[in-house]
N, C-alpha and C positions, 0 to 999 in steps of 0.2 A: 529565576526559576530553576536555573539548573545546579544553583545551590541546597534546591529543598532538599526534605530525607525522603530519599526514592521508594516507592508504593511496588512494590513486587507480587503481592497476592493480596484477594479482596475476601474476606471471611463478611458475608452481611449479615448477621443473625436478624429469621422474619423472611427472608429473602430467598425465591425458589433458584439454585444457582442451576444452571440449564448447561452450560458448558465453560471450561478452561482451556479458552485457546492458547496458542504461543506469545501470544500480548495482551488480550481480551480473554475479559471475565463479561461471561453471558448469564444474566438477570431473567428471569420468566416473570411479569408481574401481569398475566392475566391475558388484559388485550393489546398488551406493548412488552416491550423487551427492554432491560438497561442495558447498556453498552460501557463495561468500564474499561479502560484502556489503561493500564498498568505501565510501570516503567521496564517492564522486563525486554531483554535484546537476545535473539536469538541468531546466531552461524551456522552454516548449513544444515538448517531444521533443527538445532540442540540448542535448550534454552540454557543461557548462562547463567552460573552462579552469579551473576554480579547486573544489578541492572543501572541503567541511565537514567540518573535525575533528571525531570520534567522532559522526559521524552514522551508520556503518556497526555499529559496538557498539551503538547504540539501538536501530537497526531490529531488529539479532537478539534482544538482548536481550528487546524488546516482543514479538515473534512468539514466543522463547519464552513466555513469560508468559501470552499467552492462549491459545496450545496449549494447556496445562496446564488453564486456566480452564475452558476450552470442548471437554475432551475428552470428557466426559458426554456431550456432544451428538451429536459425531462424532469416530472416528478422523481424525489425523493421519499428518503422511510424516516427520515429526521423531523420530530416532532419539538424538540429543544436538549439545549445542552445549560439550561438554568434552573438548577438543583431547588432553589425557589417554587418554581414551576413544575414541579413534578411530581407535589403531591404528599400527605403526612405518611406514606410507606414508606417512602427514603430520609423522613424526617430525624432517625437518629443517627444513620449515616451522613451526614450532608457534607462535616468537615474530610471526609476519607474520598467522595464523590466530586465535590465541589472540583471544575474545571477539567476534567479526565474521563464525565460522562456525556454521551449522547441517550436521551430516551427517543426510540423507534417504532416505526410500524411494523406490525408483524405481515414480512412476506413468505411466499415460497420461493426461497432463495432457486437460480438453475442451477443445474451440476456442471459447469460450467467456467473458466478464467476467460476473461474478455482482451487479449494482451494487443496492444496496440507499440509498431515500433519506426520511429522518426528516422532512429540514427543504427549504424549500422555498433557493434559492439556486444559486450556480455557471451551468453551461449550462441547467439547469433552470428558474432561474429567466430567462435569455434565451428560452427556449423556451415559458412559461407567460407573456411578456412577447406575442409575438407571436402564438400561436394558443391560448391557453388552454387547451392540453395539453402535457404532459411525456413525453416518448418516445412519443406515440400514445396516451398516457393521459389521459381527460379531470379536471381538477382543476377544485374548486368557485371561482366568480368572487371577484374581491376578497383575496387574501392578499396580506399585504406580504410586502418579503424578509426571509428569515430566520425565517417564521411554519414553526412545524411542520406537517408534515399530518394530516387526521382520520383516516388508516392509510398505514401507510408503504405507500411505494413498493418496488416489483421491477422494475430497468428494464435488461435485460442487453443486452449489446453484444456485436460480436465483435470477437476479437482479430485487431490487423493487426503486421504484421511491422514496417513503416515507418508512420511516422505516426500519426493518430489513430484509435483503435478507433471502429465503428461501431454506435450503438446499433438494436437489433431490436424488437420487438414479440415478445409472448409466441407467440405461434403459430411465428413464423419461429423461436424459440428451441427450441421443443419439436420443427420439423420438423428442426433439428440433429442433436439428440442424445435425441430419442425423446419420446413425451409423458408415460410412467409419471417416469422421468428426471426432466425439465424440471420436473413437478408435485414432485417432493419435495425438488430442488434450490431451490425457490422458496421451498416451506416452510423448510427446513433456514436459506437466505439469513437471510431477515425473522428469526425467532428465535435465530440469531447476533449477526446485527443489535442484536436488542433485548437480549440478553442483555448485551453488551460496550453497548448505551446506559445499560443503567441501572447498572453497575458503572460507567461514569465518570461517571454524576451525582451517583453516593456518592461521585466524588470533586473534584466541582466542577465537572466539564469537560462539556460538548454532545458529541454524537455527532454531525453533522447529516448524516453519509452515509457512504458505505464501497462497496468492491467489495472481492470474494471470487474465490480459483481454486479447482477442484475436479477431482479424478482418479481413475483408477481405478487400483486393485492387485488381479489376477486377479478383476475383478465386484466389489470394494468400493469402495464410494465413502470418497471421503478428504478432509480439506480440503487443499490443498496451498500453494504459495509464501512469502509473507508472512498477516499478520492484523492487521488493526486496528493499524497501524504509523500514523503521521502520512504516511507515502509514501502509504497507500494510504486513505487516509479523512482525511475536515474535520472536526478539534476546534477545540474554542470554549469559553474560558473563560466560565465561567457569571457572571463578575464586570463579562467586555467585552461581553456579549450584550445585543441591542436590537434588536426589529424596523425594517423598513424601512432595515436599511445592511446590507452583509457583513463580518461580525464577525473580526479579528483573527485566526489560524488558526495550529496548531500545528504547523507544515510548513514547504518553500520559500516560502511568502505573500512572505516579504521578501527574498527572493530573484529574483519576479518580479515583483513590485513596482517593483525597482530595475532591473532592466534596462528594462522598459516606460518608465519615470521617461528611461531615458538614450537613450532614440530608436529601442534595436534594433529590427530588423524581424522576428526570429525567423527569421534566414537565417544559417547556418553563417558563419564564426565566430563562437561569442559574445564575448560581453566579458568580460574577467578583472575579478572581483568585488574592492571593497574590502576590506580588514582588517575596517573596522568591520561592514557587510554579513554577513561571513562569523563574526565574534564574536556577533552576534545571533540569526544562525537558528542557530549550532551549545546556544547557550543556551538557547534554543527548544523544541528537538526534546529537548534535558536535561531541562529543567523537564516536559514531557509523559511520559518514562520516569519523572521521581523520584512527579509526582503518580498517574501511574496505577497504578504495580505496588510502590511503595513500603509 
């Protein structure tokens, strides 16, 4: 897979293209939505010239995968990811489509990140560095990085259009989107959460944090976008794990890594990635699909 020639933008001609996310190309086909997941890789919000072979079959692949896992818990917007199955619209796209799309239900996404966090580390642990709270949450003195916490965290944010999401406090989150809401979104998060942490410690890997989206179809609640993809959560081989450093990660880690490494400032243009750069983290994000859903 991470041999093929990487899919970086999707031209569907026939096809109402609805949005260009940072990875995803958003399809409008009426009363469902395509979901194509591109190989593109973006560092701190700036998409790079250069993207990762079969990083876009990963991510869907993994999103299907724990759809399926975690549908007991909660409905999904995932109708299928078998281009087969989707209908003669997509019929002259299939070979550009094939394995990279999910077709969905159409919800009302909230305004809203659902951030869920096991292990202490990331901005979190910047933030438990300086005021010994995390998003406005007091945590107990003394944890190194990378130490789990005595109960995980619920730290939602909200979504920005440009830029970095802002994280809220729970009250601001419930005066969003309601407090009955907010109180069972919270629950529904953490047991998510813990459910995909302890299915990848059966399989070696750390969970140490994750964010979730959630929507509604006519008053159900639903999980929506990605789940538990290396995009959207910090895995951690149980092999490279050690308190007091930030553990090795199944994601762009070496992707930003290397840019920080060569000086960028994190200001449009970025820098076009090595060969080798781009062989590594597409191995990466491999290795994290074959161990978890294998």
């Amino acid at each position: 897979m991470s041999g093929s020639t990487p899919i970086v933008q999707t031209e569907l001609d026939g096809l109402d293209l609805l949005n260009r996310g940072k990875v995803r190309d958003l399809y409008d086909l009426g009363d469902a939505l395509l979901v194509v997941t591109t190989d593109r890789v973006s560092a701190f919000d700036v998409i790079l010239p250069t993207a990762i072979p079969g990083k876009g079959a990963v991510l869907t692949a993994m999103s299907e995968f724990w759809f399926g896992l975690l549908g007991d818990i909660l409905p999904n917007h995932l109708i299928t990811t078998d281009v087969e199955a989707m209908g003669s619209v997509v019929e002259a796209h299939k070979d550009v489509l094939r394995g990279r799309t999910m077709l969905v239900r159409k919800a009302e996404p909230l305004p809203v990140e659902c951030v869920v966090r096991g292990y202490i580390t990331g901005s979190g642990w910047k933030d438990y560095q300086a005021t010994g709270e995390i998003c406005g949450i007091p945590v107990r003195p003394g944890m190194q990085q990378a130490e789990p916490f005595d109960e995980v965290l619920f730290t939602p944010a909200t979504k920005a259009e440009t830029g970095h999401d802002e994280n809220i406090d729970f009250d601001t989150f419930c005066r969003i989107i309601g407090p009955d809401l907010g109180q069972r979104i919270r629950e529904l998060s953490v047991r998510i959460y813990e459910t995909g942490r302890d299915h990848a410690r059966y399989r070696g890997i750390i969970l140490a944090d994750t964010k979730f989206e959630f929507g509604l179809i006519d008053g159900e609640l639903i999980l929506i976008d990605e789940v538990l993809t290396p995009d959207s959560s910090r895995f951690w081989d149980v092999e490279e794990y050690a308190l007091g450093i930030s553990p090795p990660s199944f994601d762009k880690q070496i992707v930003r890594d290397w840019v920080k490494a060569e000086g960028w400032d994190g200001e449009p243009p970025a820098p076009a990635l090595p060969d080798a750069v781009v062989a590594r983290t597409a191995a990466r994000y491999q290795e994290a699909l074959e161990r978890l859903t294998a």
